[in-house]
C-alpha positions, 0 to 999 in steps of 0.5 A, a space after each residue: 937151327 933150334 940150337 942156334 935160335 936158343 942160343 941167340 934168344 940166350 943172349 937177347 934175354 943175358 944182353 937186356 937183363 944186363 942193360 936193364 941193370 945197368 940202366 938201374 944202376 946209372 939211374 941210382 948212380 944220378 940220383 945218388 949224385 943229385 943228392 949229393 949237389 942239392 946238399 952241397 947247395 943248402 950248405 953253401 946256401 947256409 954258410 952265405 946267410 951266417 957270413 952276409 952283412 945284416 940288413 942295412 939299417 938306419 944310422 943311429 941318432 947322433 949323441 946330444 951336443 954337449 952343454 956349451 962352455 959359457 960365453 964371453 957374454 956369460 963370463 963377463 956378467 959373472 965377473 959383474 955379479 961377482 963383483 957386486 957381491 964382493 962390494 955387498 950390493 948383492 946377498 949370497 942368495 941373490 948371487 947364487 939365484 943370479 948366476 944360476 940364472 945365467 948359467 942355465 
């Protein structure tokens, strides 16, 4: 009976070492694994901040209107002052301070 009590505490001993091995193993193995799914987390974490559109932001000002082309008004006081300096009423400094007045 010595012999079978040995031999029955033999295997306790051989049968718990090996689970407590593979129980260290199992607890590497996920933790190898939890690693592994946090790095692949921070990669795509990282890819998706390089590719996300930016922020939203304001509009820019639209570009200033541009100089409006003179108006029939305007084309025809010109025609007028253009006129009067063709009959001598006006100097050519008075014509040119005239139309410069009139076209801003």
């Amino acid at each position: 009976m010595p012999g079978l009590i040995r031999g029955v505490a033999r295997t306790a001993v051989v049968a718990g070492t090996a689970s407590a091995v593979a129980g260290r193993v199992n607890h590497r193995q996920q933790e190898k694994w939890a690693a592994q799914d946090q790095a692949q987390y921070q990669q795509q974490q990282y890819e998706q901040q390089q590719y996300a559109p930016p922020p939203q932001q304001y509009a820019p000002p639209p570009p200033p209107a541009a100089p409006a082309g003179p108006t029939p008004d305007t084309i025809e006081q010109l025609k007028q002052l253009g006129d009067l300096h063709a009959q001598g009423i006006l100097t050519d400094e008075e014509f040119a301070a005239q139309k410069a007045k009139l076209l801003g």
